[in-house]
C-alpha positions in Angstrom: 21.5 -2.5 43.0 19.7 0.7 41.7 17.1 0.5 38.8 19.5 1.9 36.9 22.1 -0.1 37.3 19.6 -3.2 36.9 18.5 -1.3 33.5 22.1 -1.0 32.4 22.6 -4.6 32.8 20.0 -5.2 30.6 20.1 -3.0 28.2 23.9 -4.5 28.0 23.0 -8.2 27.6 20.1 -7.3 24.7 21.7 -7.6 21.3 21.0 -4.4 20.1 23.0 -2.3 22.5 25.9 -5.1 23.4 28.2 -3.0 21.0 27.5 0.7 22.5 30.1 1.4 25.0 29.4 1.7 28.6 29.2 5.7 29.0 26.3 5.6 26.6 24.2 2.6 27.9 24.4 4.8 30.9 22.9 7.6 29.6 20.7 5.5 28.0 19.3 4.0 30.6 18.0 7.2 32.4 15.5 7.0 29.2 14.2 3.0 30.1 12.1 1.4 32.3 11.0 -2.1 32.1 7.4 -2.9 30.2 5.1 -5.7 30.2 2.0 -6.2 27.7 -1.0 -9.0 28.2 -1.9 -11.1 25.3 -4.2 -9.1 22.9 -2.8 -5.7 24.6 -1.7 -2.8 21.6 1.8 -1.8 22.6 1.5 1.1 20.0 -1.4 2.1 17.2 -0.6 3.8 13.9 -0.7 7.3 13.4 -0.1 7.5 17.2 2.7 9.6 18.3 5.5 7.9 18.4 7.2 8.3 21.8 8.9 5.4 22.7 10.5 2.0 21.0 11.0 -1.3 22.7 13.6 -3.6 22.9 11.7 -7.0 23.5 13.1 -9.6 26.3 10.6 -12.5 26.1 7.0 -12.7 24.2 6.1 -12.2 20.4 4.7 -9.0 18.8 3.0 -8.4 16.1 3.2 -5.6 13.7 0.1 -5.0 11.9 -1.0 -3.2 9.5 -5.5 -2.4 9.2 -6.9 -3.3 5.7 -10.3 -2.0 5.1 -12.9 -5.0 5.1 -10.4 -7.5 6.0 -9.0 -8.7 9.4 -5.7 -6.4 10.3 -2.5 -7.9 8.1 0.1 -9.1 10.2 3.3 -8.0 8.0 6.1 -9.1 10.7 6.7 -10.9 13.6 9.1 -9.8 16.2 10.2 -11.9 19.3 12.9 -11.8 22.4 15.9 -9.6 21.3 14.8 -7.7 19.1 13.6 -4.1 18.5 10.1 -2.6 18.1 9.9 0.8 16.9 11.6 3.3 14.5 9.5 6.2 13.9 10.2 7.8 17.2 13.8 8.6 14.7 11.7 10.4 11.9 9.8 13.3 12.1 6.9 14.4 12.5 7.4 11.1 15.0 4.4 9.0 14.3 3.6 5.1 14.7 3.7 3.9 11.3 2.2 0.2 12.4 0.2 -1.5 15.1 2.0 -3.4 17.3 0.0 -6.1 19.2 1.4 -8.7 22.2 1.1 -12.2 21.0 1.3 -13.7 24.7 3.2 -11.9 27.7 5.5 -9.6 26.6 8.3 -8.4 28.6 10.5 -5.4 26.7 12.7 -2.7 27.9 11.1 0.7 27.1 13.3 3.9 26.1 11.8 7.5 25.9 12.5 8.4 22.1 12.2 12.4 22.9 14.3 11.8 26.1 17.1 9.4 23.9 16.6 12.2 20.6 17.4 14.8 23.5 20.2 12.6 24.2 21.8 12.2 21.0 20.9 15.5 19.9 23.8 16.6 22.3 25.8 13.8 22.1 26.7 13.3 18.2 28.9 10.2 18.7 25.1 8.7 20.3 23.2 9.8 17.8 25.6 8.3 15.1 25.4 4.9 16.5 22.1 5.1 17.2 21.2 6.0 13.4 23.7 3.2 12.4 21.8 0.6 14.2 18.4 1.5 13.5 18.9 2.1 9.4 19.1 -1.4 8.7 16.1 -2.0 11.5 14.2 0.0 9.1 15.1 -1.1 5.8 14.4 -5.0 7.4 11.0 -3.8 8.1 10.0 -1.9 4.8 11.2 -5.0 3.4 8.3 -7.5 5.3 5.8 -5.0 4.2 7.0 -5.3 0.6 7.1 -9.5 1.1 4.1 -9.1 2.3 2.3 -6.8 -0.5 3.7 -9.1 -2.7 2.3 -12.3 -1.2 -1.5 -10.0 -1.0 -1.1 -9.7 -4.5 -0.1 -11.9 -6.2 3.6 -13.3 -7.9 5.4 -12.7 -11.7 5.2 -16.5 -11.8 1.1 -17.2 -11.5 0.8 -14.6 -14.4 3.2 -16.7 -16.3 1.3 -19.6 -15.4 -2.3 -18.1 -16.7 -0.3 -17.6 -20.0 -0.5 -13.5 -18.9 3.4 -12.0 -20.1 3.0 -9.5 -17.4 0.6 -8.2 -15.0 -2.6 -6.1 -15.5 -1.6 -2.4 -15.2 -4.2 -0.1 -14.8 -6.0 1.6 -18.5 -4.1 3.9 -20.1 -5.6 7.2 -19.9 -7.0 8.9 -22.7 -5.0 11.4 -24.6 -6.1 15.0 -23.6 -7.7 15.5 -27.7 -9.8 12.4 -26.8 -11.2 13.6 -23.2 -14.8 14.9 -23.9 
């Protein structure tokens, strides 16, 4: 069996790609090669270019996100069959999170300017490859909101102090009372 072919098969039994027909795992394939991160080890760094997404087999990963003066804020926590990685989609293609391995880590990685190549020629690909990662996307933005919201604070603990909402910041002065 060729490394592709061995690629294929995997990229065929992870559940991200089990719908994409055969033709375009194939092409997708000559994009992957097979990863594997140490405990500790940074699979990707914000602000990094974003080059390449994973599709995780076995091991935890967490996305992170740096506070200053605090500990970096885990905001999601991926495992086996699912996907790290989005921004290699949106321009001007740069990690939005850290991503660190929590234990081994084995993942399938594909080339995003090799697959946005890919799809830029193909527009079937790059149709289903924007229908699958949309909601990818959205999931995430939605742990980092969860998460803000569990930083600061809930509705109901304001309710609880006897507060009717929570502090906003002071109004600002109108521009006749600015000195």
């Amino acid at each position: 069996m060729s490394g592709i072919e061995g690629i294929e098969s995997l990229l065929k039994r992870h559940p991200f790609f089990q719908d994409f027909s055969d033709p375009a795992r194939e092409l997708i394939a000559g994009c992957t090669d097979n990863r594997v991160f140490h405990d500790g080890e940074y699979i990707q760094h914000e602000g990094e270019p974003a080059d390449q997404f994973y599709l995780l087999r076995h091991g935890t990963v967490a996305l992170e996100i740096n506070v200053p003066t605090r500990k970096p804020l885990v905001i999601e926590t991926l495992h086996d069959g699912e996907v790290l990685g989005w921004s290699w989609l949106v321009p001007p293609y740069r990690t939005r999170f850290d991503a660190r391995a929590v234990g081994l880590v084995r993942a399938l990685g594909i080339n995003g300017k090799c697959l946005r190549g890919k799809c830029e020629e193909d527009c079937q690909l790059g149709y289903e490859f924007y229908k699958h990662f949309l909601p990818l996307v959205v999931d995430r933005l939605t742990a980092a909101r969860l998460q803000m919201i569990d930083i600061y604070g809930h509705p109901a603990e304001y309710a609880d102090a006897g507060i009717d909402e929570r502090p906003s910041a002071p109004a600002k002065p109108a521009p006749d009372e600015q000195q």
